[in-house]
C-alpha positions in Angstrom: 21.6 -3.8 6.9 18.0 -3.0 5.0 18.4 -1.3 1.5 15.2 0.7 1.5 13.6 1.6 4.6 10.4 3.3 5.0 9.9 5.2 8.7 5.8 6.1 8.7 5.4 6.5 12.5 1.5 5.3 12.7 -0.6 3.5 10.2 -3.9 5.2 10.5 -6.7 2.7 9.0 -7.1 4.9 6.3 -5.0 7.7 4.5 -2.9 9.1 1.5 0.3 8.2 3.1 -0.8 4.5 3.9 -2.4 4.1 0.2 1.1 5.5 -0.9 3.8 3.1 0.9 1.3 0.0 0.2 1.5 1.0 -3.7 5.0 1.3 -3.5 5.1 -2.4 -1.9 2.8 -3.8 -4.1 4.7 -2.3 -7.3 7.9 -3.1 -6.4 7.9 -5.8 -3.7 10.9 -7.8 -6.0 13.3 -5.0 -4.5 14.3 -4.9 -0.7 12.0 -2.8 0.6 11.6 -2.4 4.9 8.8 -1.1 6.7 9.7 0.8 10.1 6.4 1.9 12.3 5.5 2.5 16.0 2.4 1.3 15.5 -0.3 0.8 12.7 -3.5 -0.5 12.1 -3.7 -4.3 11.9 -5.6 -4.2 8.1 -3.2 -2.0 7.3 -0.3 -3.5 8.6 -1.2 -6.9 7.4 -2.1 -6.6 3.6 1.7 -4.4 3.7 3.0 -7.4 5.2 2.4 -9.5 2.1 4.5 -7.6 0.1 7.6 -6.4 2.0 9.5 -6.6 5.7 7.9 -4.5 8.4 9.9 -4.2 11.5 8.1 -2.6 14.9 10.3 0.0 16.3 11.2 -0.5 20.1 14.4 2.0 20.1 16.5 -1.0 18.4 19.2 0.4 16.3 18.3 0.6 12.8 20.9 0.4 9.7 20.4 1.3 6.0 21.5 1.9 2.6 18.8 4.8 2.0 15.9 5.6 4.7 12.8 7.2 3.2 11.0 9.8 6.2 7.6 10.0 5.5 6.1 13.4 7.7 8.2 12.3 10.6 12.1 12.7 11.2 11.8 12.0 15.0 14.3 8.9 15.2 16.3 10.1 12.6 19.4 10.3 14.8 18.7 6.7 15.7 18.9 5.5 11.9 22.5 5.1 10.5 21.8 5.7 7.0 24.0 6.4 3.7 21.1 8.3 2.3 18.6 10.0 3.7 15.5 10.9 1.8 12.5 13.3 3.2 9.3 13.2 1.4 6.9 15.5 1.0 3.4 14.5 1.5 1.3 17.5 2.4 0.4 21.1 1.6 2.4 22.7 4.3 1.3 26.2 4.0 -2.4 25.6 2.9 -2.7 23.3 6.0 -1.1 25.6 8.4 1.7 22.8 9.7 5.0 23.5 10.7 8.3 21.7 8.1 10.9 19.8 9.9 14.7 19.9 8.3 17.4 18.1 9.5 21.0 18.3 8.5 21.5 14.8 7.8 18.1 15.0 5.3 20.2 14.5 1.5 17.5 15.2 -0.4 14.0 15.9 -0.7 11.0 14.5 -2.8 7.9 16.3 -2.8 4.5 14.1 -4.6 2.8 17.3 -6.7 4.3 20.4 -7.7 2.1 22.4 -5.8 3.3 20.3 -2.6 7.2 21.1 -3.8 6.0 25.1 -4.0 5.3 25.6 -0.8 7.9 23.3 0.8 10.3 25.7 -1.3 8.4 29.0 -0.2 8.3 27.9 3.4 12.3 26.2 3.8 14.2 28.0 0.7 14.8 24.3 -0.2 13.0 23.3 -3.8 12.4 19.3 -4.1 12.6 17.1 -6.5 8.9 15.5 -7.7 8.1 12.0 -7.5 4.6 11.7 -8.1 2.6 8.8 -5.9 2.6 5.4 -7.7 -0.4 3.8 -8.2 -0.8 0.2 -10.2 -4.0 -1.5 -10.7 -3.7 -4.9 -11.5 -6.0 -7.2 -13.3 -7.3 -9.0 -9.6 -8.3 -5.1 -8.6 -10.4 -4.8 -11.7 -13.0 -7.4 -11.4 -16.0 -6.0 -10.0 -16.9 -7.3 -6.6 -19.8 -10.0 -6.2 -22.5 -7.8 -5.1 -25.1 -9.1 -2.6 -28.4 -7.3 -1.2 -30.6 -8.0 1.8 -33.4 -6.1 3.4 -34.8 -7.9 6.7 -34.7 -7.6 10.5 -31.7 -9.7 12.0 -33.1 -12.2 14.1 -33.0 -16.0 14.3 -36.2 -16.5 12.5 -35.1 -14.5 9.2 -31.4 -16.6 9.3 -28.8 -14.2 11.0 -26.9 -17.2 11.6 -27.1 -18.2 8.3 -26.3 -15.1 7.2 -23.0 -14.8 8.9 -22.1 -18.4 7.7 -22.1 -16.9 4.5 -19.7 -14.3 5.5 -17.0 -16.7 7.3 -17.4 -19.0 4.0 -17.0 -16.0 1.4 -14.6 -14.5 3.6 -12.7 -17.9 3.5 -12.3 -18.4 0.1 -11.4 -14.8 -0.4 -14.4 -14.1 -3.0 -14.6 -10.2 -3.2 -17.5 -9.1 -2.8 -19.6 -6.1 -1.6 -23.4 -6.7 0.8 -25.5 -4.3 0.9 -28.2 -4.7 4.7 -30.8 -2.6 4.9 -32.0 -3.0 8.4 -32.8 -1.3 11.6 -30.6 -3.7 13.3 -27.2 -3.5 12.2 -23.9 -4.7 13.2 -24.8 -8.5 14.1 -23.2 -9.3 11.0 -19.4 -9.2 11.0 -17.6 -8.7 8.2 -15.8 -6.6 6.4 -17.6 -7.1 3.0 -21.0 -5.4 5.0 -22.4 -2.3 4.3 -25.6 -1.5 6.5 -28.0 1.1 5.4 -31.1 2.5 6.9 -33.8 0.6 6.0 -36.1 2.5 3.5 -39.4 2.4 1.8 -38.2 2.0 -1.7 -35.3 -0.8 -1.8 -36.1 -1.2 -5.6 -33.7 1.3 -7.4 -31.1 -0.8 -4.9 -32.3 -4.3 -6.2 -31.9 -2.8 -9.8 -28.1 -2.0 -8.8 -27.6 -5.9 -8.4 -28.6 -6.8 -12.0 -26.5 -8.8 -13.9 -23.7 -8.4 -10.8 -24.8 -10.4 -8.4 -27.4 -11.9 -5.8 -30.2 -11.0 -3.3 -30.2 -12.7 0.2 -32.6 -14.7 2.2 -32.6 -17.1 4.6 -35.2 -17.4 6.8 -36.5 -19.8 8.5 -40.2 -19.5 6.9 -41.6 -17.1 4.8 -45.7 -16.5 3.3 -44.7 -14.7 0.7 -41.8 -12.7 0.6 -41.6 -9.0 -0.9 -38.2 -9.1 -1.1 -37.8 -12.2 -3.0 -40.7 -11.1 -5.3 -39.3 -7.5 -5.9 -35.5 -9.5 -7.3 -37.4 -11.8 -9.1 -39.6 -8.6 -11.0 -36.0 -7.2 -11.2 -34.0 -10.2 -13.0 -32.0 -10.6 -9.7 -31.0 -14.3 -8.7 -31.5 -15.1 -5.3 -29.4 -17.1 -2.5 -32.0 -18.3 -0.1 -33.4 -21.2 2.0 -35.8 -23.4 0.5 -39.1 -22.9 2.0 -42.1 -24.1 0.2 -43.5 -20.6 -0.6 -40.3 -19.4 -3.1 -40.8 -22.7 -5.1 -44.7 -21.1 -5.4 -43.0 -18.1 -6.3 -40.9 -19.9 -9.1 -37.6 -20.0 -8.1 -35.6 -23.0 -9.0 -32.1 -23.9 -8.3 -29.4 -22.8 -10.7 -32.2 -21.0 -13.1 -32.8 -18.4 -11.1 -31.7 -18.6 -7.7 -29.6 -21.5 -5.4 -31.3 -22.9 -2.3 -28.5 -23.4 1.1 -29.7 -26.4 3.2 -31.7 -24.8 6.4 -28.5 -26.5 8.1 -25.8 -25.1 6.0 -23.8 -27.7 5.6 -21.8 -28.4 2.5 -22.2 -25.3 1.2 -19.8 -24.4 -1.9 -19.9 -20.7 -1.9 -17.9 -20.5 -5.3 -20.7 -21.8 -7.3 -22.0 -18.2 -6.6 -19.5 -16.7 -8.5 -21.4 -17.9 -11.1 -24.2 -15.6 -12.0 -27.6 -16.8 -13.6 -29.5 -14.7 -16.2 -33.1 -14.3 -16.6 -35.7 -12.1 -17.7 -37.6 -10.4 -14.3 -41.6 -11.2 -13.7 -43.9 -9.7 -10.9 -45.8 -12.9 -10.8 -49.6 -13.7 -10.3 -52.3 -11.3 -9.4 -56.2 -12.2 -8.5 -56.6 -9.4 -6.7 -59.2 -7.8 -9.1 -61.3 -10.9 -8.2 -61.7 -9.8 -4.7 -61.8 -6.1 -4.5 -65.1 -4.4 -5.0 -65.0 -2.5 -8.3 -66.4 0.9 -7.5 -64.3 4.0 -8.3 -62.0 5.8 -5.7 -63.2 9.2 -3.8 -60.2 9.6 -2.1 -58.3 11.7 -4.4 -61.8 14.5 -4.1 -61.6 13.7 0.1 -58.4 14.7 0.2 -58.5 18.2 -2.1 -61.1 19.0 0.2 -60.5 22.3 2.0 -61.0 22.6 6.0 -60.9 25.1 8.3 -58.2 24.2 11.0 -57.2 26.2 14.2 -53.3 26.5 14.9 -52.5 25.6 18.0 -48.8 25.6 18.2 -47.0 28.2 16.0 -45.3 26.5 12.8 -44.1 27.6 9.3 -45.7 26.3 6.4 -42.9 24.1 4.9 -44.3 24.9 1.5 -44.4 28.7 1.8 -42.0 29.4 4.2 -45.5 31.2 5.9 -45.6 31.2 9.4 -48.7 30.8 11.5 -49.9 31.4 14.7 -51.1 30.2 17.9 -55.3 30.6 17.5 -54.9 31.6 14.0 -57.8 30.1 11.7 -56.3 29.0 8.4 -58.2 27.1 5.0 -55.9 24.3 4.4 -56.7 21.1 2.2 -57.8 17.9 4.1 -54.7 16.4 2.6 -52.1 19.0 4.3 -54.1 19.1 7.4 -53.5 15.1 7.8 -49.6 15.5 6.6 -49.1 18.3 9.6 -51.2 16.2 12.2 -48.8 13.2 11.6 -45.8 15.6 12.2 -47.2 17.0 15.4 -50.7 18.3 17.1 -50.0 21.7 15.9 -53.9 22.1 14.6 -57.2 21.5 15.6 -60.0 20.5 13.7 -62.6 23.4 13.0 -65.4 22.2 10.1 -65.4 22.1 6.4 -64.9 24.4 4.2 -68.4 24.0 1.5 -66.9 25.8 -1.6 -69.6 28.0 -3.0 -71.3 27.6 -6.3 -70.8 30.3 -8.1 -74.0 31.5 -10.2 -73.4 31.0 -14.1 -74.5 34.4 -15.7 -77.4 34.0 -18.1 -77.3 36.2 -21.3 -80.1 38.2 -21.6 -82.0 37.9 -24.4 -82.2 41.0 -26.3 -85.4 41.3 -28.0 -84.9 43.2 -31.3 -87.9 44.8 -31.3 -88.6 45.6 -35.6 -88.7 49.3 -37.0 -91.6 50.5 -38.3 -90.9 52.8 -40.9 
């Protein structure tokens, strides 16, 4: 016979309900406490499973000091019980769903107030409140390791290597959180991975990392990587293979990054854990040496106004204005270049020569001197 059985039908992989029961494991797993499900989400089912018994019901017969019904009382006639206890998860009335009673229910627990109002407004029957439990313990409030990449996922920039990582990581059970930018995703599996569109401006990202944790690369060759340089200017240690050009760049092992053999072998991902320091640098620039030092037209070119024919009919995003098929409009070379990337909505007329205005001259006004 259990003591404390929990029927939650299915085990969605994610949900109040399933937060709720593994809370209650976790909190008080040094009290008998069962598990009864059809069926359930493995993750789900599996981090319960380190805490209490779940049992898979099959139509078995099921025996019990108190059995808890979580939004189900379907196989309540098939539990022998000498308690049974409904609880009352949902809004019933502001989500439109129908309450279940049974006789044999002995009492009912609703988790908010507002939960127990409607319950009561909707059976006549007013629960008692037992509020969710929720314990964080000391393991849940270390930050996770966090980890950045921004790269295409293909042999040559380490994929491999990259999922090595993972399985290593994932292993040891180091918690951690990688961020992907990429327009490949998903040839990474883990459930630490988070892939993002890739975007112009990964910096604000990079900044994120500071002082938590590491950016990623491990390619097979590099010139000379942005990404690297943009962690470095940042303060952010790297993980990464060691190709001749991020020694160039100045990263050393255990200062301010840690080279993984091109092989990966012998790799001991909890050295990660610990995080170097350092104050960011963008590195060397001889640029100015090779660019021709006159000064820059463009920002005059493109203030320039032109005369443009509409060929398709569009609204100015700006104005909300909408223009029309042959309509001649005055735009600025800029915003005729920003609507012919979109779309050939215009056409090219001429320039628009602004005219030079003539400064009025002040006429002189000869004082001419009375004669008495």
């Amino acid at each position: 016979m259990y003591s404390n059985l929990f029927y939650i039908p299915y085990f969605n992989v994610i949900g109040g309900v399933e937060t709720y029961i593994y809370e209650i494991a976790k909190k008080y797993n040094d009290k008998d406490i069962t598990v009864l499900y059809r069926q359930g989400d493995k993750e789900q089912l599996n981090r319960l499973r380190k805490y209490v018994r779940l049992v898979k019901y099959t139509g078995q017969p099921i025996k019990c000091k108190k059995a808890f019904f979580n939004y189900s009382i379907d196989i309540i006639e098939e539990i022998e019980a000498e308690e049974y206890i409904q609880v009352i998860h949902a809004m019933y009335i502001s989500n439109k769903l129908e309450p279940h009673t049974h006789p044999k229910i002995t009492k009912y627990l609703a988790v908010s107030k507002g939960a127990g109002k409607e319950w009561e407004e909707l059976t006549g029957i007013k629960p008692e409140i037992c509020r969710n439990v929720l314990q964080i313990t000391e393991e849940e409030k270390k930050e996770p390791l966090l980890l950045i990449s921004a790269t295409r996922l293909t042999n040559e920039k380490g994929t491999w290597r990259m999922q090595k990582i993972c399985n290593l990581m994932d292993q040891e059970e180091i918690n951690y959180l990688w961020l992907i930018f990429t327009d490949s995703p998903n040839k990474i599996h883990s459930p630490n991975i988070v892939y993002l569109k890739p975007t112009l401006n990964i910096r604000p990202y990079i900044k994120l990392i500071q002082g938590k944790g590491y950016g990623i690369q491990l390619s097979d060759c590099e010139g000379d990587c942005y990404f690297t340089r943009e962690c470095e200017a940042f303060g952010v240690p790297l993980i990464c293979t060691p190709i001749p050009s991020f020694y160039e760049q100045g990263l050393v092992d255990g200062k301010n990054c840690y080279y993984v053999p091109f092989d990966m072998d012998n790799i001991d991902v909890k050295r990660f854990l610990k995080i170097p320091t350092y104050k960011g640098y963008v590195g060397e620039d001889t640029w100015n040496e090779w660019l021709i030092d006159e000064p820059s037209t463009y920002k005059e070119e493109m203030n320039m106004k032109v005369k443009v024919k509409v060929l398709v009919p569009f609204a100015d995003k700006y104005t909300g204005k909408m223009y029309e098929e042959g309509e001649e409009i005055t735009i600025t070379k800029e915003r005729m270049e920003e609507i012919l990337e979109v779309d050939e909505l215009v056409e090219f007329i001429g320039e628009v020569k602004e005219e030079v205005k003539e400064t009025p001259v002040k006429k002189t006004v000869e004082k001419k001197a009375k004669r008495k």
